[in-house]
C-alpha positions as CSV (number, residue, x, y, z in Angstrom):
1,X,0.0,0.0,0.0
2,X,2.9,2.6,0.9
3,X,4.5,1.8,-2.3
4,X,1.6,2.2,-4.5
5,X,1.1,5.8,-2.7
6,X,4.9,6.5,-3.5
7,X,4.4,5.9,-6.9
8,X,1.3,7.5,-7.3
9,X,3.0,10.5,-5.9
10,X,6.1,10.2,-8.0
11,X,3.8,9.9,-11.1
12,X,2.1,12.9,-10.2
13,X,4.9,14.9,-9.3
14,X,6.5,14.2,-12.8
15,X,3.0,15.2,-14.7
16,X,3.2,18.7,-12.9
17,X,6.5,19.4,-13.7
18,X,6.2,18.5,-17.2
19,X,3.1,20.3,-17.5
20,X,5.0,23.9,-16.1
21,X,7.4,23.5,-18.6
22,X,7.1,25.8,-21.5
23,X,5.7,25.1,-24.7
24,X,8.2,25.7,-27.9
25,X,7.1,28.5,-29.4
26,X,5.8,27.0,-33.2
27,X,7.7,28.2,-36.4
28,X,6.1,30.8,-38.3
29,X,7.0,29.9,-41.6
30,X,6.2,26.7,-43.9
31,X,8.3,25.3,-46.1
32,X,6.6,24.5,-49.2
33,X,9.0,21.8,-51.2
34,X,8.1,19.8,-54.9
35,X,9.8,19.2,-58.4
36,X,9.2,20.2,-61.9
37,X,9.7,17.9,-64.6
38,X,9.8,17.5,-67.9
39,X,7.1,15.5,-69.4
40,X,9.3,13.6,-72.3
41,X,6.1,11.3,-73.0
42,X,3.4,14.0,-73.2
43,X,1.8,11.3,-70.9
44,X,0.5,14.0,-68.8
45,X,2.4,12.0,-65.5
46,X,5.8,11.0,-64.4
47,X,7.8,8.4,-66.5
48,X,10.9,6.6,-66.1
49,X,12.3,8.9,-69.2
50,X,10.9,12.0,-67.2
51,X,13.9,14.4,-66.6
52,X,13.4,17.4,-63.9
53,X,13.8,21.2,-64.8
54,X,16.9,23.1,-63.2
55,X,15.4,27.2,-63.5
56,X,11.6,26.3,-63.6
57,X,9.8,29.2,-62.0
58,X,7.1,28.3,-59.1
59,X,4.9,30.4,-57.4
60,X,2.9,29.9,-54.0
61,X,-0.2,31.7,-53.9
62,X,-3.0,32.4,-51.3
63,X,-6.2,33.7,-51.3
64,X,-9.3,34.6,-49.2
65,X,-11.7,31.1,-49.2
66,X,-14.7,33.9,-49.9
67,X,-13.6,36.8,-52.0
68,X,-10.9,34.9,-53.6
69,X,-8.6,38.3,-53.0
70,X,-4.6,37.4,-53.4
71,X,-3.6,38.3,-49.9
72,X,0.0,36.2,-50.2
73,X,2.1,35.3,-52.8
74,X,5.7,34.4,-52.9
75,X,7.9,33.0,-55.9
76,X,11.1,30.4,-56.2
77,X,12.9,28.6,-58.1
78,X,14.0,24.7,-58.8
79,X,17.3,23.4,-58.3
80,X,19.4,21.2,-60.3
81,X,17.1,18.2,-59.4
82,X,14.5,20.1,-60.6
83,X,13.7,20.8,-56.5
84,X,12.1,23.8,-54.8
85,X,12.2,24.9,-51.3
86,X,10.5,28.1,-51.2
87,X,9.6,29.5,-47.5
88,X,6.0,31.0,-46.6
89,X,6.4,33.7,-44.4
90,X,3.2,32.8,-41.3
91,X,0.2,30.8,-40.8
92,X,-1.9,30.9,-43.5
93,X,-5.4,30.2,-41.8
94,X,-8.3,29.8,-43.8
95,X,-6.9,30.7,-46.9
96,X,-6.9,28.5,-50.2
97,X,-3.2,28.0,-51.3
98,X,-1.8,26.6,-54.1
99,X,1.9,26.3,-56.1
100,X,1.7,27.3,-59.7
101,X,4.2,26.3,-62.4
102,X,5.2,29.8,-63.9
103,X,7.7,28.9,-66.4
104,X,9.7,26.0,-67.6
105,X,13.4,27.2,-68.7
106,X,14.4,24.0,-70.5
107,X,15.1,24.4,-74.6
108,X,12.3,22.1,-76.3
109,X,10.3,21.2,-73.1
110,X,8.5,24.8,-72.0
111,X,5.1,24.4,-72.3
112,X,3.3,23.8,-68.8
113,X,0.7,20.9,-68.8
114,X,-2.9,22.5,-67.8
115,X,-3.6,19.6,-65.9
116,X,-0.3,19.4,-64.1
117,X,0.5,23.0,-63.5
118,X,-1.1,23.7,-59.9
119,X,-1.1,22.3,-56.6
120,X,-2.5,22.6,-53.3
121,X,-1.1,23.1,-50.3
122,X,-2.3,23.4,-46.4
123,X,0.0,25.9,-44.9
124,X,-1.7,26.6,-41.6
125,X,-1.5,24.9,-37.9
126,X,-5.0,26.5,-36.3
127,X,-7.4,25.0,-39.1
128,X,-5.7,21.6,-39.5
129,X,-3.0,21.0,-37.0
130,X,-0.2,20.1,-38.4
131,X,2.7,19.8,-36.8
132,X,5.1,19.9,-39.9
133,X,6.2,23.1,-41.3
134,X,7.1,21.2,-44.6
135,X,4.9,20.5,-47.2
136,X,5.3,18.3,-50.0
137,X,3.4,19.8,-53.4
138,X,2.7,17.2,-55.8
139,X,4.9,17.7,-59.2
140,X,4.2,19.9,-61.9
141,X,4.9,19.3,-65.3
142,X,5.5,21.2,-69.1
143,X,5.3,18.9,-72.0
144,X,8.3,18.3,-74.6
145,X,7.4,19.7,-78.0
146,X,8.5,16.2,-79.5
147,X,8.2,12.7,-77.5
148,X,11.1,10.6,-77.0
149,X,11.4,7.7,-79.4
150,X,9.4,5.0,-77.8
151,X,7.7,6.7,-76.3
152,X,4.5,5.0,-77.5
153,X,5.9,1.5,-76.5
154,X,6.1,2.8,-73.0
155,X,3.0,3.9,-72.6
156,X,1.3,0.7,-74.4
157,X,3.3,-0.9,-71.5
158,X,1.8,1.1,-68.9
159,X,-1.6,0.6,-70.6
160,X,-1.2,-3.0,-70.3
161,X,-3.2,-3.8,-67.4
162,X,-5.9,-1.8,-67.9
């Protein structure tokens, strides 16, 4: 019986000193990260002949969920890997915000797919609670004026099951 009561009061005594601690103050910015590729297939998707862009312009863009006003907007760039990292300054709330493929700087492979150009993104702790202050965007995409040489056999391939 003592022991129990020892414990009891050792477990409490650890739960109020843990609770008086102070809370880490949460990051204020959001790191917003994806890739831009080149779409070698005109598949509309990623291939295993897709390459990635180095000097694609992205931008990340908020607005108000009801009067659709552009309240944020901040622009990067990709990477050799065709990578972006570009920071958002705050928590973005209840706004709607999205990455948008700008430009494409590769020679032959600059026109960005309509159906792969945007994507959303939660940046906001009070609305959802995330934890994370990176967010993965999915991959955007411009087309290749040509495709590839087989092209066609690699998307019969990837046809073949359905």
């Amino acid at each position: 019986m003592a022991r129990s009561r020892v414990a009891l009061l050792l477990a409490l005594s650890i739960s109020i000193s843990i609770s008086i601690l102070p809370v880490p103050a949460l990051s204020e910015e959001f790191h917003v990260i994806g890739r831009v590729y080149c779409d070698t297939c005109q598949a509309g998707f990623e291939t295993n002949v897709t390459t990635y862009i180095q000097g694609a312009k992205v931008k990340v863009l908020c607005r108000d969920r009801k009067s659709m006003q552009r309240l944020y907007s901040v622009e990067g760039e990709t990477d050799e890997t065709g990578t972006y990292n570009i920071t958002v300054k705050g928590d973005r709330h209840d706004q709607m915000c999205h990455c948008e493929l700008l430009s494409c700087s590769l020679e032959g492979c600059n026109r960005p797919d309509p159906g792969r150009c945007k994507s959303t993104v939660a940046l906001t702790r009070t609305e959802n609670g995330l934890m994370n202050t990176v967010q993965h965007a999915n991959a955007m995409g411009c087309f290749k004026d040509q495709p590839l040489d087989g092209c066609k056999h690699l998307l019969n391939y990837y046809l073949a099951d359905v």
